[in-house]
Structures are given as C-alpha cells and as structure tokens.
N, C-alpha and C positions, 0 to 999 in steps of 0.2 A: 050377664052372660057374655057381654062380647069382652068386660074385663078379661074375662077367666080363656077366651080363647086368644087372646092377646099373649096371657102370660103362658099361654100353650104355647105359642107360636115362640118363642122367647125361650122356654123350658126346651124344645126341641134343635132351636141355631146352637143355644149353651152345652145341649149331647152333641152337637153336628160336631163343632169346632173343639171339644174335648178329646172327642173319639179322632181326629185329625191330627190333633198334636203327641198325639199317644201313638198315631200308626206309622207316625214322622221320627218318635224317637228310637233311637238306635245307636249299639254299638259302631263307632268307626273302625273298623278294620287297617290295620298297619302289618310291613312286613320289614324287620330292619334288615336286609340284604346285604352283605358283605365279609371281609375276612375277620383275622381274629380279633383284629379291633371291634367288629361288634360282635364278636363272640364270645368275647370278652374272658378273653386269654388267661389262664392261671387264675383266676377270679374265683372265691365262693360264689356258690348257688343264689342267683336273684342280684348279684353285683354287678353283671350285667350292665353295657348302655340298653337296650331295649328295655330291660326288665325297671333300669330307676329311672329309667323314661315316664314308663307307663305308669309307676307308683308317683313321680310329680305331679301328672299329668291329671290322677284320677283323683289327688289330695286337693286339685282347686275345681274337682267335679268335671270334670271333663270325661264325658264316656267313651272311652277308648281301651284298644285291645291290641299289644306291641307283640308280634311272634318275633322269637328270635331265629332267623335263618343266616349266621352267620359263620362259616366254616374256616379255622387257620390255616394261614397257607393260602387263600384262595387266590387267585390271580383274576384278570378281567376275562379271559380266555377259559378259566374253570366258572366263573358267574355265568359264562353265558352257555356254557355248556348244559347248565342248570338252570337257571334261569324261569323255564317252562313249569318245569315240575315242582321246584320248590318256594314257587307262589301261587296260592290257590285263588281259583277264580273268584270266590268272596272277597279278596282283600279289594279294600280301597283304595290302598296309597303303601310305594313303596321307597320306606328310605335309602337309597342306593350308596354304598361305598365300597369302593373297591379302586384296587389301581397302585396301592401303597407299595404290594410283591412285586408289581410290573416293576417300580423303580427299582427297586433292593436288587430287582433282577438285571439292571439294564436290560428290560424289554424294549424293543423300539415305541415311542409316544404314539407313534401313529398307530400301532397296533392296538394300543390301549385306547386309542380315543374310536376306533374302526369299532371294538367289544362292546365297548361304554352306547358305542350310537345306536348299535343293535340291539342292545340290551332297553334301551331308551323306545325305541320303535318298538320293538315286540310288548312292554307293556303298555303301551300309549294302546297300541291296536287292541288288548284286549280290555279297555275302558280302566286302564290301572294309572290312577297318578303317580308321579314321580317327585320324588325331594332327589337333588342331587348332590350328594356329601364329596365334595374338593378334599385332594390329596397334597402333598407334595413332595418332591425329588428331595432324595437326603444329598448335604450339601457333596460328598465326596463323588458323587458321580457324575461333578462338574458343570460350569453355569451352561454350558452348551444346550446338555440333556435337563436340566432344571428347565430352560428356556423353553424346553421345548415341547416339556410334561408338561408344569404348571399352569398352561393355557388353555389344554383339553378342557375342564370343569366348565368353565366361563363361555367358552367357544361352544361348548354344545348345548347349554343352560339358555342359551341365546336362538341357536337356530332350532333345537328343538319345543322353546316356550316353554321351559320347565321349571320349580324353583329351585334355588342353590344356594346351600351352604358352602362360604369357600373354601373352611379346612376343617375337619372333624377334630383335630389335635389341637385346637384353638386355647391359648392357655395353661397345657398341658407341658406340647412337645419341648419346652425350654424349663421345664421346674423338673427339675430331679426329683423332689421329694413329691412330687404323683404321676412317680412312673413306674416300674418293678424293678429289680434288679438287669435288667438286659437291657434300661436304657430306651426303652421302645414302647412297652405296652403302657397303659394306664393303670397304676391301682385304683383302689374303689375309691380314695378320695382322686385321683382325677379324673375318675369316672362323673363323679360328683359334678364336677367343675362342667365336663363337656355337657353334661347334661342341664346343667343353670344356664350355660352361654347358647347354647341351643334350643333350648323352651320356646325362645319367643317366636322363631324361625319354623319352628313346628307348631305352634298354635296358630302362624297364620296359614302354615301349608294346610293345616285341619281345616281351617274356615272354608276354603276354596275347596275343597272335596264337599261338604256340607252344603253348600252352595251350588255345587251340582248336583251331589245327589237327592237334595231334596227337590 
C-alpha cells in the first residue's frame, strides 16, 4: 500500500510539473517597427524582413510570431506619431528601426534621437521590450551630419539599457547585387543576408523577454 501511495505521490509532481511547462509555453510575440526597409519595399508577399525572420526562426523551432508593422516613407517623427496604435499591448518585444528618412531628409539628429527616445520610453512603460536596429547617414550629407546621426543608436542603447543592432543594412548596403534597382532597398536575397546576420542578435533578444516573462 504505501508503494502505491508513493507512486501516487510521484504520478501527481509528474501532472504538477507537466501541466506547468505547458502553461509556460507560448508564442512570443514581436512587432518589426519601421520604414520600408521593413516593410520591405517592392518585395513579393512573405519576402519581407519580418516575414523570413519568423520563417528562420520557427525552422530551428523557435515559437515565435513577427507582425509586420513597417510603413515607406516612415520617418522617426511619423513612428512616433504611431507608435501607440500600431503595437498592440500583446506584443512582447519590439524590433525598432527607423531614422534612415530622417537622414535622406537632412532632419536635424537631434530630432531623431529626441523621437527614437520617446518612442524607447513609451514602450519600455508599457512592459514592451525593445531591439534597437542602428541606421546610418548616407555618405553625401557630409561627415558632419554622419557624425552626428550615427551615434544616436549606441547613445541611447546605452542610457536606455536596451539591445542593439548597429546597422540593419549590415552586409547589404555595399553589394549591389542585393539591392533593387534604386540602390537602396534590399531584394529578397539581401533580405536573406540581413536576416542570417541578424538571427543570432534576435535569438538572444528573445531569450531575455523569456526570461522575463516567464
């Protein structure tokens, strides 16, 4: 008798801790944020960064879920204008890029790192991690304003405690042959590319949300 209450006891820890890793598993929620580099410009349906994100991602089992919230055009000033709305309070973790237009624009850096900090705060406050995906001044708009963009990313990765990627075009922005015709965007093979050099950068941001939120 007391065998059999033994393997009771044992029968019921083996439900306890099954039923626990089963109520622990879960999709992670992502939201890739930015212009049309992640929205991935001229691109067929699913060629997407977000979209052959999530297809890498779930191919070595990783359960995860990339929305594409990426709009062309976008500036850091139209992100934040949106911002609110178009991350829903489910997401987990949001990979943030934006800033490319601000150069193209000669927007002043300051205003772009002022959007980016806000944009950084308002999801921090509603429990939303942040990946921060680095830009950079294209060279004609001089080492001045290069100087003086290309430090945002780093600079607020640091006083805000966030992770960072330092350029999304890693790879990319100097091979013509994965880029489209305009010089600019990625085709789907350097879609390809950003998305292999950036894996490992997202798999540890994923760890550290898992890590909270469980």
């Amino acid at each position: 008798m007391s065998f059999k209450v033994a393997g009771l006891h044992i029968a019921v820890i083996v439900a306890s801790l099954t039923f626990t890793v089963a109520a622990n598993a879960r999709t992670i929620s992502l939201v890739g944020f930015g212009d049309s580099l992640m929205a991935g410009y001229q691109l067929p349906p699913g060629d997407g960064f977000p979209e052959k994100l999530q297809a890498a991602l779930k191919a070595k089992g990783v359960d995860v879920s990339i929305a594409n919230a990426g709009v062309s055009g976008d500036t850091t000033t139209g992100g934040l204008a949106r911002i609110d709305w178009s991350v829903p309070d489910s997401t987990d973790g949001v990979i943030l890029e934006l800033g490319a237009n601000d150069a193209l624009r000669g927007i002043p850096p300051e205003e772009s790192e002022k959007n980016l900090e806000q944009m950084i705060a308002r999801l921090k406050e509603r429990g939303i991690a942040v990946l921060l995906v680095g830009m950079r001044a294209p060279p004609n708009m001089g080492g001045d304003y290069a100087a003086r963009f290309n430090q945002i990313y780093q600079k607020l990765a640091q006083k805000h405690g966030v992770a960072l990627y330092p350029f999304f075009l890693d790879g990319v922005a100097l091979e013509a042959g994965l880029k489209l015709e305009d010089g600019m965007h990625p085709n789907s093979k350097g879609v390809d590319v950003m998305v292999e050099k950036m894996e490992p950068a997202i798999t540890q941001f994923l760890g550290t949300i898992s890590s909270v939120k469980n």
